[in-house]
C-alpha positions as CSV (number, residue, x, y, z in Angstrom):
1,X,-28.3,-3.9,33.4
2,X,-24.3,-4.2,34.0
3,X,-21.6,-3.3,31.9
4,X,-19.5,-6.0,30.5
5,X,-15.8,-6.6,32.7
6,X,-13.4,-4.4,30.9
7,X,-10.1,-7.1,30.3
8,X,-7.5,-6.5,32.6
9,X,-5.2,-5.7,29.7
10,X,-6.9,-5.1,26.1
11,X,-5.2,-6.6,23.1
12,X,-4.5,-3.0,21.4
13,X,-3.6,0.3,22.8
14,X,-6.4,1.4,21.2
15,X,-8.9,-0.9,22.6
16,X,-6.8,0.1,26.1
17,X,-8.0,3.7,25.5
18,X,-11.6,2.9,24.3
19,X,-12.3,0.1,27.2
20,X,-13.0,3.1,29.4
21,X,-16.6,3.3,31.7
22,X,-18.3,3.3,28.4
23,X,-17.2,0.3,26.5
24,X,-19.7,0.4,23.4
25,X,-18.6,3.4,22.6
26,X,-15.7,5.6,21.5
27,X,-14.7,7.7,23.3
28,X,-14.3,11.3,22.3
29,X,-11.3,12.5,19.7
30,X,-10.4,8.7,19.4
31,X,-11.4,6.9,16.2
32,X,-12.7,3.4,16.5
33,X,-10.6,0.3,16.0
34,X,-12.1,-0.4,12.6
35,X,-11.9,3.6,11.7
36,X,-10.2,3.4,7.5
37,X,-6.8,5.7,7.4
38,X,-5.1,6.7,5.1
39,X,-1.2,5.5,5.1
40,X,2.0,6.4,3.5
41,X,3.1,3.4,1.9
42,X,5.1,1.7,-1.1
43,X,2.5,-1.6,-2.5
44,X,5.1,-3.2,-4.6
45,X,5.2,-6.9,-5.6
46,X,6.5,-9.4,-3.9
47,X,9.3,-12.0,-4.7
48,X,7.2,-15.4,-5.6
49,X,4.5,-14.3,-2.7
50,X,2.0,-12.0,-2.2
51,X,2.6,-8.2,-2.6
52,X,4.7,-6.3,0.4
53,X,4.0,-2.9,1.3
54,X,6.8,-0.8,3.3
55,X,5.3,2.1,5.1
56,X,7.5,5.4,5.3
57,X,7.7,6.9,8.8
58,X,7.7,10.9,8.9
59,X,10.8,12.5,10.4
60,X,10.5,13.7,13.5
61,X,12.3,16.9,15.6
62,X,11.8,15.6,18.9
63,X,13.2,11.7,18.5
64,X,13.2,9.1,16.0
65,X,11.1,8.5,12.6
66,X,7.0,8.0,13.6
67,X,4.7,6.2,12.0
68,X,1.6,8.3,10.7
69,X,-1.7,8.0,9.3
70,X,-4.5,10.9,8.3
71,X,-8.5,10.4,8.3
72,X,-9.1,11.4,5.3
73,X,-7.4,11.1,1.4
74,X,-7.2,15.1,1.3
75,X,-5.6,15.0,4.5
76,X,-3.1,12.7,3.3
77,X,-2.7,15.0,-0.1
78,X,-2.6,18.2,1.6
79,X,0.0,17.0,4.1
80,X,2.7,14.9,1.9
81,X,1.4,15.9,-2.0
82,X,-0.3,14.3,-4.7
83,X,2.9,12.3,-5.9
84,X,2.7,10.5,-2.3
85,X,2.2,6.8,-2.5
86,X,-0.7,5.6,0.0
87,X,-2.6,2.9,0.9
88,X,-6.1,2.6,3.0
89,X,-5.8,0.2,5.9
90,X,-7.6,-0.3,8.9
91,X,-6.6,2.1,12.0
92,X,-6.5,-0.8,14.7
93,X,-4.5,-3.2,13.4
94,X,-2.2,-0.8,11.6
95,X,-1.3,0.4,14.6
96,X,-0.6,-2.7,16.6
97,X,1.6,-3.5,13.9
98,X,3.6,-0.2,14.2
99,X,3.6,-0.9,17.8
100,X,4.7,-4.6,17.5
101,X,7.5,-3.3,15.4
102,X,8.9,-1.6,18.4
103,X,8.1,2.0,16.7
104,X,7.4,5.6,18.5
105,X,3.4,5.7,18.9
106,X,1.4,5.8,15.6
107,X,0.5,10.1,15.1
108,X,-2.6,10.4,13.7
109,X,-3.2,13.9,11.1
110,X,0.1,15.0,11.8
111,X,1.1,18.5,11.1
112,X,4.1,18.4,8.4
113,X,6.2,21.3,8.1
114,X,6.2,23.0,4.8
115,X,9.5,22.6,4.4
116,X,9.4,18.9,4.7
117,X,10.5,16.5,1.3
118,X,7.8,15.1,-0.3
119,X,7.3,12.9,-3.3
120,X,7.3,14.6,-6.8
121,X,5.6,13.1,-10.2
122,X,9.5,12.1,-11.7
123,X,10.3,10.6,-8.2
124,X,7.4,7.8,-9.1
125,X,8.6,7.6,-12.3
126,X,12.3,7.5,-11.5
127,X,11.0,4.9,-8.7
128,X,8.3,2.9,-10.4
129,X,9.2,3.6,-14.3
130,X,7.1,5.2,-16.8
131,X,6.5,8.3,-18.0
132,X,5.1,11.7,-17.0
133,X,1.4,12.0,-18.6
134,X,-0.3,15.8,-18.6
């Protein structure tokens, strides 16, 4: 039985790292293209349109901004806080966007530093309105 061509260039980076000898399947410590992350975003609505979502970028010591993304919801909590506004989006595609932005290659479970600014409950409130609730 043959394997199917691999495309001279894939559509994704992604799909550029998985089309490898094994095709149907991922390959090891890459998630598939349809893998759900977890993002760092701001869903807000949009004027007479659909909603808009801006995604923050974590600051980075060696260049500019990066966009990020974490596995898993705890991840994203234990990283960037409870207060931190997130979204669940689809790994491929999130990426290719990031990419077709012209930003720095999506990091995937990034370490944060501790001492790194995350969001607190009154920044939502100061941010979205409302009021703290206990």
């Amino acid at each position: 039985m043959s394997q199917p061509a691999v495309p001279e260039r894939a559509a994704s980076r992604i799909l550029d790292v998985a089309l490898t000898d094994a095709p149907d399947r991922a390959r090891e410590g890459v998630p598939p293209y349809a893998t759900r992350v977890f993002v760092p975003a701001h869903p807000r609505p949009g004027r007479d349109g659909p909603p808009v979502v801006d995604f923050e970028l974590l600051a980075c010591a060696a260049g500019p901004p990066v966009p990020v993304a974490f596995t898993t919801l705890a991840g994203l909590v234990a990283a960037l806080g409870d207060a931190q506004p997130w979204i669940a989006v689809t790994l491929g595609p999130y990426a290719e966007a990031m990419r077709d932005a012209g930003l720095p290659a999506l990091r995937l479970d990034p370490a944060v530093r501790a001492e790194a600014r995350t969001w607190r409950a009154q920044d939502l409130i100061d941010t979205y309105g409302g009021e703290e609730q206990d």
